[in-house]
C-alpha positions as CSV (number, residue, x, y, z in Angstrom):
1,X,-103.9,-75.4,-81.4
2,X,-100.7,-74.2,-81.5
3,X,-98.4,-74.2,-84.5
4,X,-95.1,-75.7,-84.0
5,X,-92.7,-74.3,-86.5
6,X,-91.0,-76.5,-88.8
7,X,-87.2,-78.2,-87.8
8,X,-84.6,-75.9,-89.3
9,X,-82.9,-77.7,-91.7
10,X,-78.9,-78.2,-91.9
11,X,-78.4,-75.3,-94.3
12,X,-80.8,-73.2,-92.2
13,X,-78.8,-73.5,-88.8
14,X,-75.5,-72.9,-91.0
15,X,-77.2,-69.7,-92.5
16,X,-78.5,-68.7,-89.2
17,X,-74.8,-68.8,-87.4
18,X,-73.3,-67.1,-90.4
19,X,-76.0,-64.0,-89.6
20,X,-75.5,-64.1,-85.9
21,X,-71.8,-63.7,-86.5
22,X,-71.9,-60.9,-88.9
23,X,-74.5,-59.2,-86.8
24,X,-72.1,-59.8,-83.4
25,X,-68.7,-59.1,-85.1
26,X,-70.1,-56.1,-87.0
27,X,-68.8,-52.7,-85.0
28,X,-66.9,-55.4,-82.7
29,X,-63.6,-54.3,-84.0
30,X,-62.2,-51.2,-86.1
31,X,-63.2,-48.2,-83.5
32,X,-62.0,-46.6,-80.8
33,X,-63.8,-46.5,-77.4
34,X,-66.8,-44.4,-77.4
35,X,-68.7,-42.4,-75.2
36,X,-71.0,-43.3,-72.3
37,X,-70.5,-46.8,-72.1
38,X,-68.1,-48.4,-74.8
39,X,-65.3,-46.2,-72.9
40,X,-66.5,-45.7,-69.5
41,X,-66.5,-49.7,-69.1
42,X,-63.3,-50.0,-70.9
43,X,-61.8,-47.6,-69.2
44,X,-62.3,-50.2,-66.5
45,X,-61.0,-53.0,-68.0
46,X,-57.9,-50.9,-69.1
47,X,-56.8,-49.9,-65.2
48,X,-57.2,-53.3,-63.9
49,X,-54.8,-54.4,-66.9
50,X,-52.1,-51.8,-66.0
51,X,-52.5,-52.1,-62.2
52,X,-52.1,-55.9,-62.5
53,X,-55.0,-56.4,-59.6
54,X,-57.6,-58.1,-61.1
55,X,-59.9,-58.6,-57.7
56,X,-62.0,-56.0,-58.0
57,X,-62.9,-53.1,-60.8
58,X,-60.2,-50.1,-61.0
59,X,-61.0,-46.6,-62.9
60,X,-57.8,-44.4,-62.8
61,X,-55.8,-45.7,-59.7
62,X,-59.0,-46.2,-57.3
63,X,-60.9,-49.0,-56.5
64,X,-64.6,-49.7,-57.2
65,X,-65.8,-51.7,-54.6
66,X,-69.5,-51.5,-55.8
67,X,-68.8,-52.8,-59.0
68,X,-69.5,-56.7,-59.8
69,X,-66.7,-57.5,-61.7
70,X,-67.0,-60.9,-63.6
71,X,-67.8,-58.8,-66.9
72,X,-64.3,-56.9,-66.8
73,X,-62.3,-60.2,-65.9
74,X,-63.4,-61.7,-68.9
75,X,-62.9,-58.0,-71.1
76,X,-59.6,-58.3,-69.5
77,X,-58.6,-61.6,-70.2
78,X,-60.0,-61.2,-73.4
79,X,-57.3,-58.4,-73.9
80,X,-54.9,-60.3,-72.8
81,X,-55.2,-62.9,-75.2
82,X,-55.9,-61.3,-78.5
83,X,-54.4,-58.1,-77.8
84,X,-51.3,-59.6,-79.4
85,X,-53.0,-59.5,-82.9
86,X,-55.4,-56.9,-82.0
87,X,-55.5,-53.1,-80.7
88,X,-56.2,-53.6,-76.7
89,X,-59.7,-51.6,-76.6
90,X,-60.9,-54.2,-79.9
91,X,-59.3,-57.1,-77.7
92,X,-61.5,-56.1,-74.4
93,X,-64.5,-55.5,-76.8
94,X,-64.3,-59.4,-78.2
95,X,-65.9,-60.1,-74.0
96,X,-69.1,-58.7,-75.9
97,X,-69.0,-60.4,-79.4
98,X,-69.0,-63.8,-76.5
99,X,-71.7,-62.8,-74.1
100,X,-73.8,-61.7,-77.2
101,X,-73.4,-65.0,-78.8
102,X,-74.3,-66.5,-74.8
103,X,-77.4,-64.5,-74.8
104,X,-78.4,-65.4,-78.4
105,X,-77.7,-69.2,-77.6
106,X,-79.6,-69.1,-74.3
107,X,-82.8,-67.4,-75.8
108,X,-82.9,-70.3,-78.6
109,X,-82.5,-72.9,-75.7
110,X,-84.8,-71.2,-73.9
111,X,-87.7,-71.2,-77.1
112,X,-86.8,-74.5,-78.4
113,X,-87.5,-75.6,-74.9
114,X,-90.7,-73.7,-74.4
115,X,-91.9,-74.4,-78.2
116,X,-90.6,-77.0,-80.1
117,X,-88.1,-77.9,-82.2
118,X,-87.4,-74.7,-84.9
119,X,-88.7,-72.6,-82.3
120,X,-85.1,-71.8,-81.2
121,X,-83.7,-70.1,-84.7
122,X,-86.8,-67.9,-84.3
123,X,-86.3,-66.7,-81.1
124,X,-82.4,-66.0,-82.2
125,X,-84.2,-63.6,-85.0
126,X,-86.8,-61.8,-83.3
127,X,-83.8,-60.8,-80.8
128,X,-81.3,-59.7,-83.4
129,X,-84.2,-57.8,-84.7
130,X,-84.3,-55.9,-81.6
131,X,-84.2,-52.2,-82.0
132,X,-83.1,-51.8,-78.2
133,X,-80.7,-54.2,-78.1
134,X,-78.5,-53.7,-81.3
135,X,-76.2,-50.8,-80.0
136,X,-75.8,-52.1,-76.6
137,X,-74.6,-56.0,-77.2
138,X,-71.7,-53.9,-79.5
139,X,-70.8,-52.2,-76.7
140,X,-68.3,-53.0,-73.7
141,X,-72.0,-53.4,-71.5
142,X,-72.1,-55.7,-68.2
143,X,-75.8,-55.5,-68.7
144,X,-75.4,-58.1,-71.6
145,X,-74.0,-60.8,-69.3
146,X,-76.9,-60.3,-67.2
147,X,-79.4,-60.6,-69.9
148,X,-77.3,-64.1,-70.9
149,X,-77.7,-65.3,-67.2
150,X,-81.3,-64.3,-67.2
151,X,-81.9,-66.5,-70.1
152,X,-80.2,-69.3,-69.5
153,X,-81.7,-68.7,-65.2
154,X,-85.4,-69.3,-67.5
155,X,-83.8,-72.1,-69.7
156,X,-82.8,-74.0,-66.4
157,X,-86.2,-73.1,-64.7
158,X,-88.4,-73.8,-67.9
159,X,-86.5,-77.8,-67.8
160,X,-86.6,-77.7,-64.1
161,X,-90.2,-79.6,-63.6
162,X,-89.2,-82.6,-65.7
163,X,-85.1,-82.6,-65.0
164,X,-85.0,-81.0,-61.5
165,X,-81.2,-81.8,-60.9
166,X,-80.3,-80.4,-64.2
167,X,-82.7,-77.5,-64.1
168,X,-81.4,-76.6,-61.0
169,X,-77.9,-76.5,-61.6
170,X,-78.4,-74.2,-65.0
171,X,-80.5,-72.1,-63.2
172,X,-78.4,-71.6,-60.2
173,X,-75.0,-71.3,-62.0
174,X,-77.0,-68.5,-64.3
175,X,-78.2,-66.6,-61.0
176,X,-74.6,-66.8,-59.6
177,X,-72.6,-65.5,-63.0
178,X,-75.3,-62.8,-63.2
179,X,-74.9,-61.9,-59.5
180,X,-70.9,-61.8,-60.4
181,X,-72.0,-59.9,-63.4
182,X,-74.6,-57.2,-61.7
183,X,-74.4,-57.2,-58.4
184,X,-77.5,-57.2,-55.9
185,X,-79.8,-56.2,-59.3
186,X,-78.9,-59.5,-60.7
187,X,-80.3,-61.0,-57.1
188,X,-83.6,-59.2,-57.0
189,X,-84.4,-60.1,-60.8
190,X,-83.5,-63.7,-61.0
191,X,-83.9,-65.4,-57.5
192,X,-87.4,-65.0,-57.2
193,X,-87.9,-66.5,-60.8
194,X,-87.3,-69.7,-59.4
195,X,-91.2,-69.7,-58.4
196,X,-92.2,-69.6,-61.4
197,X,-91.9,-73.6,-62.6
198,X,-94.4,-74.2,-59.5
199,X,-96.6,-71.4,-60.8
200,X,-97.0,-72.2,-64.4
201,X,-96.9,-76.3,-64.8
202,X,-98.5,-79.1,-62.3
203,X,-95.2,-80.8,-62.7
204,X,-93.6,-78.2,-61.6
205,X,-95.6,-78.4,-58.4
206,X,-94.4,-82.1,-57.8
207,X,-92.2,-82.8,-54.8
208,X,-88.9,-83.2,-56.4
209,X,-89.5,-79.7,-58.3
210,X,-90.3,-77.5,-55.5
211,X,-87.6,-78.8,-53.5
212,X,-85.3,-78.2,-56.6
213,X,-86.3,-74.9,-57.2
214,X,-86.2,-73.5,-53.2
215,X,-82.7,-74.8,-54.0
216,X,-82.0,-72.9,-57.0
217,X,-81.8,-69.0,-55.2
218,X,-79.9,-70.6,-52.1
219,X,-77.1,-72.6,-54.2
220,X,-77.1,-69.3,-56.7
221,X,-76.0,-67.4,-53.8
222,X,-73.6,-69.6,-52.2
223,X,-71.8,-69.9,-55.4
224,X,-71.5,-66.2,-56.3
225,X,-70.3,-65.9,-52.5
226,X,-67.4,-67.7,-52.8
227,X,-66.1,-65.3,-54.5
228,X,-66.5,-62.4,-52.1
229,X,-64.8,-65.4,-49.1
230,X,-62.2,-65.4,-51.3
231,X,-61.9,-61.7,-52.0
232,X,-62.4,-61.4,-47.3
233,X,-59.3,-63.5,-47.2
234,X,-57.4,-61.8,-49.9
235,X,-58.3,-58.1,-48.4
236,X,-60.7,-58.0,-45.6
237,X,-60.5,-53.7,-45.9
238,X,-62.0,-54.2,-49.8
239,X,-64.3,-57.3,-48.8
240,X,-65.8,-54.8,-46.2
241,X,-66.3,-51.5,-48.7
242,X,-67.5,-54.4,-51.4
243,X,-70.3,-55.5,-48.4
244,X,-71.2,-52.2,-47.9
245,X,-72.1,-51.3,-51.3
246,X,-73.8,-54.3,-52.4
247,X,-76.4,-54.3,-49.6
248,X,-76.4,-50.6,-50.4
249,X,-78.1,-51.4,-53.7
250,X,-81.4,-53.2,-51.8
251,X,-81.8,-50.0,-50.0
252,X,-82.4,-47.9,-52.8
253,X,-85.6,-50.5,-54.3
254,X,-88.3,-48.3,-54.8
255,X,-91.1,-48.9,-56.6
256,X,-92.6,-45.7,-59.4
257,X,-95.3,-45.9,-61.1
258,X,-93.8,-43.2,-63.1
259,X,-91.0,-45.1,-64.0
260,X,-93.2,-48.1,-64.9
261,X,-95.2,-46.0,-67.3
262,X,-92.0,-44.8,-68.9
263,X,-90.7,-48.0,-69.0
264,X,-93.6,-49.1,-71.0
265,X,-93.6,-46.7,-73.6
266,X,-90.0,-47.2,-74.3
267,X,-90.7,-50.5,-74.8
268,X,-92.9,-49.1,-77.8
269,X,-89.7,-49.0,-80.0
270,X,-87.0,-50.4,-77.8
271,X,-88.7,-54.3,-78.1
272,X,-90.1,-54.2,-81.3
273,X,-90.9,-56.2,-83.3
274,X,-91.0,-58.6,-80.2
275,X,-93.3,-56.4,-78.1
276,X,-96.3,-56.1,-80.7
277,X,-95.6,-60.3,-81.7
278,X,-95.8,-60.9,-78.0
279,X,-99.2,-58.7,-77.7
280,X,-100.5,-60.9,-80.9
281,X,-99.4,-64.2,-78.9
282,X,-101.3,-63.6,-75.7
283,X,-104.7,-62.4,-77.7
284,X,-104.5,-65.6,-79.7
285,X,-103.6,-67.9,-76.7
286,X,-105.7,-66.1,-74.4
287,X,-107.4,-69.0,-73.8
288,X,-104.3,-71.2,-73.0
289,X,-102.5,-68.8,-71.0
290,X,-102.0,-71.4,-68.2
291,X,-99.8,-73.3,-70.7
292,X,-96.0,-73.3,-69.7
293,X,-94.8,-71.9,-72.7
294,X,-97.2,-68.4,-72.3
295,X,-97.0,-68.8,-68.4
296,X,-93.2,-68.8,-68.1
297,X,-92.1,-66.0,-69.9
298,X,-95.1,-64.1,-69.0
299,X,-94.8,-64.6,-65.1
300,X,-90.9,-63.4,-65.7
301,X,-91.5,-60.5,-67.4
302,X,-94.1,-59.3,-64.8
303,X,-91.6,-59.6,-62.2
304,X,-88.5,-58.0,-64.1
305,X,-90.8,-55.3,-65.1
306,X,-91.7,-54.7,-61.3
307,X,-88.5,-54.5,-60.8
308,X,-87.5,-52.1,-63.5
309,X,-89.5,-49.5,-62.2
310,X,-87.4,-50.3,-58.9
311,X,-84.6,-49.9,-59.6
312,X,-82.7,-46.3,-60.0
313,X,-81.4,-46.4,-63.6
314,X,-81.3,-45.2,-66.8
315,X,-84.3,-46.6,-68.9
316,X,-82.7,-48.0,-71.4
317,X,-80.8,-50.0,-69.1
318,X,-83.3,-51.4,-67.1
319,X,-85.6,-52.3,-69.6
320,X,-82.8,-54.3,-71.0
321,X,-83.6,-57.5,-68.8
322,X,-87.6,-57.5,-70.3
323,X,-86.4,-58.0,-73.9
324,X,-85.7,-61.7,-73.3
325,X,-89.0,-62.5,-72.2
326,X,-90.7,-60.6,-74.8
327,X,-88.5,-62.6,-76.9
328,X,-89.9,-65.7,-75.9
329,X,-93.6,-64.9,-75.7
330,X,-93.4,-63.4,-79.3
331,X,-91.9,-66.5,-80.8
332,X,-95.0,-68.3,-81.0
333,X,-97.3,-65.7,-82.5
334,X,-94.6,-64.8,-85.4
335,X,-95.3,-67.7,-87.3
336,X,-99.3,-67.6,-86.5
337,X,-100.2,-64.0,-87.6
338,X,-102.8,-63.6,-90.2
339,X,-101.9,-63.1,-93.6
340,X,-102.5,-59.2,-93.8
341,X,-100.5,-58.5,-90.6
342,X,-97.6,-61.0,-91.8
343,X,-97.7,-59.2,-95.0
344,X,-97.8,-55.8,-93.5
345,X,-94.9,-56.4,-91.2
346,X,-92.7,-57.7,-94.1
347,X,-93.5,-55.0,-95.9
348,X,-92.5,-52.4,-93.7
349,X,-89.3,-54.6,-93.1
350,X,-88.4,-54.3,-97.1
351,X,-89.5,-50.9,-97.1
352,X,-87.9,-49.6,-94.4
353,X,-84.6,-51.1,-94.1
354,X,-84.0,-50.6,-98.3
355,X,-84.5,-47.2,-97.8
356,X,-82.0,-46.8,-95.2
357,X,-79.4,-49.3,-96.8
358,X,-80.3,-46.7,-100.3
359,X,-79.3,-43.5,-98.0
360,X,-76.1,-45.7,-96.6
361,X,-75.1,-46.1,-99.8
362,X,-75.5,-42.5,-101.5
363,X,-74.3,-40.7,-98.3
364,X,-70.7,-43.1,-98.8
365,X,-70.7,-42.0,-101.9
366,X,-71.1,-38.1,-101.1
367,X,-68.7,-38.4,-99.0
368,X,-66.4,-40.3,-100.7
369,X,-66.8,-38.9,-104.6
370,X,-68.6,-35.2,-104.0
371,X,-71.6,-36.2,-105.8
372,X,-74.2,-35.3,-104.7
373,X,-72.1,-32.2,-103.0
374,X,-75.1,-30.7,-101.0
375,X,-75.1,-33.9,-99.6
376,X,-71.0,-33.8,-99.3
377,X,-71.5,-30.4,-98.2
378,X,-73.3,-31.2,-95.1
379,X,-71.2,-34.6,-93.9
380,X,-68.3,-32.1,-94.1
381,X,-70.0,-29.5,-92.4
382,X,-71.5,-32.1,-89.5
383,X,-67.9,-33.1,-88.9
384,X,-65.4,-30.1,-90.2
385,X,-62.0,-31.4,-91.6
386,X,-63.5,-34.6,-92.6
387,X,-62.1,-36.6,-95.5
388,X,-62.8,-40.0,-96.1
389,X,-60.9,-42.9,-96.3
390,X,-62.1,-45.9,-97.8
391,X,-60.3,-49.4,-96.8
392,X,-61.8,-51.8,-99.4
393,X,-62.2,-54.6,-97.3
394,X,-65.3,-52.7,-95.7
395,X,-66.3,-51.6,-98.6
396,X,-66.7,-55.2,-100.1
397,X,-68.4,-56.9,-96.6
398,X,-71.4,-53.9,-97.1
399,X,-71.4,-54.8,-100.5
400,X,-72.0,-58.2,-100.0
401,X,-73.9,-57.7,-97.3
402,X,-76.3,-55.3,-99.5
403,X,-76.4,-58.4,-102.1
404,X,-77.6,-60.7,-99.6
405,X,-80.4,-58.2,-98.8
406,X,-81.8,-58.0,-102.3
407,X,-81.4,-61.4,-103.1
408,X,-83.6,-62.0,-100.2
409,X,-86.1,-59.8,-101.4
410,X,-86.0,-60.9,-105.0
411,X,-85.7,-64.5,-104.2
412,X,-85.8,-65.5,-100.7
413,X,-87.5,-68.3,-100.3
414,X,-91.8,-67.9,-98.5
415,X,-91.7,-69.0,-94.6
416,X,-95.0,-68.4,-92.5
417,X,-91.8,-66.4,-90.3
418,X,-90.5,-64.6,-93.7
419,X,-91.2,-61.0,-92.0
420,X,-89.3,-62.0,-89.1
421,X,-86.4,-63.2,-90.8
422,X,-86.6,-59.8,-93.1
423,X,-86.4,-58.4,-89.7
424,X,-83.6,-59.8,-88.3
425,X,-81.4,-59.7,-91.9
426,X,-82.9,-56.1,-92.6
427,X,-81.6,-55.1,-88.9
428,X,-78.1,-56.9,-89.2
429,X,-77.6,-55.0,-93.0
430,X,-78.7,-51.3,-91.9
431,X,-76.0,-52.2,-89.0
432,X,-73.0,-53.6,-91.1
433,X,-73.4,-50.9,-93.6
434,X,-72.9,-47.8,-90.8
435,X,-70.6,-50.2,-89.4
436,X,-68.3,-50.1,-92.6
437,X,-69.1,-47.7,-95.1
438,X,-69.9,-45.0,-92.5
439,X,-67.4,-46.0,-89.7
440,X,-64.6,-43.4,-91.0
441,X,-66.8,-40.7,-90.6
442,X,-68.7,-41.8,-87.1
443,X,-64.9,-42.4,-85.6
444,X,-63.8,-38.9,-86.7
445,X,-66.5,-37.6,-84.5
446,X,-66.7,-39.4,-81.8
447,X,-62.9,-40.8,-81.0
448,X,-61.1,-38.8,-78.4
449,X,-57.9,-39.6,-79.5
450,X,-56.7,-36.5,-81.9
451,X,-57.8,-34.6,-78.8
452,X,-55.9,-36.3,-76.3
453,X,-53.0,-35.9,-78.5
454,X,-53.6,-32.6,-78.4
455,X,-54.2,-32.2,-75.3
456,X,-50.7,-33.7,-74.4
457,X,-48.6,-31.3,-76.6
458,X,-50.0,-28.5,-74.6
459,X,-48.9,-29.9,-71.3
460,X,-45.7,-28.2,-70.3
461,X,-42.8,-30.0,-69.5
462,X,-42.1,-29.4,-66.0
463,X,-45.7,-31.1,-65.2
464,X,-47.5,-31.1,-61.7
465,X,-50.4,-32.4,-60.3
466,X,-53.3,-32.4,-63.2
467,X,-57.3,-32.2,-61.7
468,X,-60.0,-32.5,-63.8
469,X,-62.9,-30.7,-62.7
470,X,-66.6,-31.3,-64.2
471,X,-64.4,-34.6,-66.3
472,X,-66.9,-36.9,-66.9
473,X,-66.3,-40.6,-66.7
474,X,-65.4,-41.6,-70.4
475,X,-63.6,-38.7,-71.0
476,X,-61.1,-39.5,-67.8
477,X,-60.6,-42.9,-69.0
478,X,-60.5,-41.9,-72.8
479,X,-57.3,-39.0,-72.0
480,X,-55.4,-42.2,-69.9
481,X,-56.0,-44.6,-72.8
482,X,-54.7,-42.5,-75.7
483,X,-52.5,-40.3,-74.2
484,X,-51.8,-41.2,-70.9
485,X,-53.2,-38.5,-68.9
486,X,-54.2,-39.1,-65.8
487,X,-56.3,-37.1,-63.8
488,X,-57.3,-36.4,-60.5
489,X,-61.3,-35.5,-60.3
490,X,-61.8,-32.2,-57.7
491,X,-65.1,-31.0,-56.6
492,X,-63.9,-27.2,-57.2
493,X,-61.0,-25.6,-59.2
494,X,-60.1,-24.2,-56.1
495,X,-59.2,-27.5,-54.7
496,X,-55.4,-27.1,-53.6
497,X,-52.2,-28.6,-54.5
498,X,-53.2,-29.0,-58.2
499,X,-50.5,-27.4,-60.7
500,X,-53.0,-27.4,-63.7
501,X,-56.4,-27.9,-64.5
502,X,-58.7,-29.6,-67.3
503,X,-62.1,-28.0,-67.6
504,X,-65.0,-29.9,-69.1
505,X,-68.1,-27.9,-69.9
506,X,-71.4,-29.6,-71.9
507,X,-73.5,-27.0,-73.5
508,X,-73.5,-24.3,-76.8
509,X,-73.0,-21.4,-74.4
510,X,-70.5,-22.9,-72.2
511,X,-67.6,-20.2,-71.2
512,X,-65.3,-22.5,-68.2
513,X,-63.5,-20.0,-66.1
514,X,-62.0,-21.4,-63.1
515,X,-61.5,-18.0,-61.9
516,X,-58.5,-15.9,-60.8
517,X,-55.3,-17.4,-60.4
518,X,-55.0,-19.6,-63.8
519,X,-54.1,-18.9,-66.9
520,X,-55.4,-20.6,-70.0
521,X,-53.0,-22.8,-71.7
522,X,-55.2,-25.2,-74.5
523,X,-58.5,-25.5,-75.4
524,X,-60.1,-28.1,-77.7
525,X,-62.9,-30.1,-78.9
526,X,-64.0,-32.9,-81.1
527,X,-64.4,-31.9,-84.6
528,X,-68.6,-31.2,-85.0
529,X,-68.9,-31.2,-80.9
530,X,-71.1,-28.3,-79.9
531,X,-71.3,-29.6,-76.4
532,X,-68.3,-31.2,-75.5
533,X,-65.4,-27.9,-74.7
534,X,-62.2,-29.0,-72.9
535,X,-59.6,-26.2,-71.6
536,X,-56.7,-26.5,-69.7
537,X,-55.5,-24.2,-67.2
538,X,-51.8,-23.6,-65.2
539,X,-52.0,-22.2,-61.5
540,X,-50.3,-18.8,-61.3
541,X,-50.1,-16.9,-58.0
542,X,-52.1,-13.7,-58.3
């Protein structure tokens, strides 16, 4: 029989939104935008707010007709409305502190719902333990918003066979916000999910539920379509490159079985500790696997694994989606492990996450006091010029976050889920500590704004045309942000009718020459960049 966990009590669900606020707010604010993503998307969000055309996606004056765009209206609006109080890159980035908190909320709908009343604050904590999904939900990352609309598309499904109106309508609002979200991905991952209450429950197989659930994909469409009827009436030339590029995207499913292999090793570390609890639930329910609450999730993350190794890209990425089934499958068996492999698991948890909050802690303090000064030494020498600066409002949140820590160790109170609350707490402390004490340093070397600044004392006065050639997409949209710059991306320096030229090149040995004809003007790098060199270059008739 199954164990149903306990009904949190009143403190508990207090204690367990306090943690998924610190854990969501953590990194939210207090940093620049950073390279790939943080900056790339913002760099989004940031065009459509000075072109004042909120439609469809902008990057640097041109239109993105390929990109869904329901993610950068709400970064945008969320701009808009605290940038008063707040710089206008932390303003964008509170869009992910809200579709975080949405995916959080739908994955404890989704467990209560599949387990039982107190199954919902576990599921919460085996995803905030995530390893893969702890940089990404700080991040300016549509694929957040479609892991909340995949939840909340299982939430809807899993209620579907004994509420079919009210099943439906979650389910098909979910499909529709993650279509708006992610595009034609969003379609291929969630629509045919809707087969899934007739697969895994007889009551899901009654009359009213099928009929519900063919509904679900067609009414999921029609409602992210309205969107695009709107968008054909507002600009038929845009609707038409926007067509184009989202049936695009079902022309380029192809299955790998190389990808699937690599997709399953990543999830190795990216889902634990949900993938091994998840492996422990289906050997000790093997003989239930029928039920609804192993079926469900286990049906969905067949498909959405399918269809990560269908999909063209990056792993991380599009293993992304899997994490919230794996979520929901280990929730039963992580308050039903035996004693040795509960104890093991919190164990490593204490182990592992004191000895990173321990180097936290003495590598802020090399940095900040000298002592121990190899240490010091090498910080300074990882980021040359470095010199920190300690606000002690950070200082005191990782201090009290540190306390909570140890008095969790020392006197937290036993739970047959204790490791996977170690988890969760251990994972949000290791993340508010390099979030705080360590944030000086990790801005200094990965902001681009010294450089930009830079950058823009070199340019001369008289101006001209400025391509970028070998730019890379955060980079563009990092120069425009901080200083302004905006460039125009070439294919070769000897493209004409540019005046001056910005030269990326990635690599230790990297020597960018555009050839005869220019003459150097600048060139810069972040401080500890290897990889990253940037010169700029004036045309100059041989």
């Amino acid at each position: 029989m199954p164990v149903e966990p306990e009904r949190t009590p009143v403190a508990g669900v207090a204690a367990l939104i306090a943690l998924c606020a610190v854990y969501l707010l953590a990194g939210a604010i207090g940093h620049d935008p950073w390279k790939p993503d943080d900056a790339l998307h913002f760099g989004i969000v940031y065009s459509m707010l000075e072109s004042g055309r909120p439609w469809m996606p902008q990057f640097m004056g041109e239109t993105l007709p390929g990109t869904p765009p329901l993610y950068y209206w709400v970064a945008a609006a969320s701009a808009r409305l605290f940038g008063w109080v707040l710089p206008v890159h932390d303003a964008a980035r509170i869009a992910a502190v809200a579709f975080g908190a949405l995916l959080l909320s739908g994955i404890g709908a989704c467990a209560r719902a599949l387990d039982g009343a107190g199954s919902g604050a576990l599921g919460v904590l085996v995803a905030i333990g995530c390893i893969g999904l702890v940089a990404p939900i700080h991040d300016l990352q549509p694929a957040i918003a479609l892991l909340a609309a995949c939840a909340f598309t299982l939430y809807g499904l899993i209620r579907l066979p004994a509420q079919p109106l009210a099943g439906a309508l979650i389910a098909a609002v979910s499909i529709a916000l993650g279509t708006l979200a992610q595009g034609a991905q969003a379609i291929v991952q969630l629509a045919p999910l809707a087969a899934v209450p007739a697969f895994t429950s007889a009551e899901g197989r009654r009359p009213a539920a099928l009929v519900a659930a063919a509904l679900v994909p067609i009414a999921g469409a029609g409602l992210a379509a309205a969107w695009s009827i709107a968008l054909a009436a507002a600009d038929p030339a845009l609707f038409a490159a926007w067509r184009t590029a989202f049936t695009d995207e079902f022309a380029h499913l192809e299955f790998s079985p190389r990808r699937l292999g690599a997709i399953l090793s990543l999830l190795g570390w990216f889902g634990w500790p949900a993938a091994p609890l998840a492996l422990w639930t289906l050997w000790r329910r093997r003989r239930s696997a029928g039920d609804a609450a192993i079926a469900a999730p286990l049906a969905a993350a067949a498909w959405l694994l399918l269809v990560a190794a269908s999909i063209d890209v990056p792993r991380t990425e599009s293993a992304l989606p899997l994490l919230v089934p794996l979520v929901l499958l280990a929730v039963p068996g992580a308050t039903t492990l035996r004693r040795g492999a509960a104890n093991a698991l919190d164990w490593f948890a204490v182990m592992t996450f004191t000895l990173f909050a321990g180097l936290a802690w003495l590598g802020w303090v090399a940095m900040s006091f000298g002592v121990p000064a190899r240490l010091a030494l090498r910080a300074v020498k990882l980021e040359p010029g470095f010199v920190m600066t300690n606000a002690p409002f950070w200082v005191i949140a990782a201090g009290l976050m540190s306390a909570t820590w140890l008095w969790q160790i020392a006197a937290g109170p036993r739970h047959p889920a204790r490791a996977t609350l170690r988890w969760a707490l251990g994972m949000t402390t290791i993340w508010v500590l390099f979030m705080t004490l360590w944030l000086p340093w990790i801005e200094y070397g990965k902001s681009y704004r010294p450089l930009a600044a830079s950058l823009a004392r070199a340019l001369p006065p008289a101006g001209g045309r400025l391509c970028g050639y070998n730019l890379g997409a955060a980079q563009r949209a990092s120069l425009d942000y901080f200083a302004g710059i905006r460039t125009r991306a070439v294919a070769s320096p000897a493209q004409p009718g540019c005046a001056l030229l910005l030269m990326q090149a990635a690599g230790r040995n990297a020597d960018p020459s555009p050839g005869t004809g220019w003459r150097k003007l600048w060139e810069g790098r972040r401080p500890g960049d290897r990889r990253e060199l940037f010169r700029l270059f004036v045309w100059e008739r041989p």
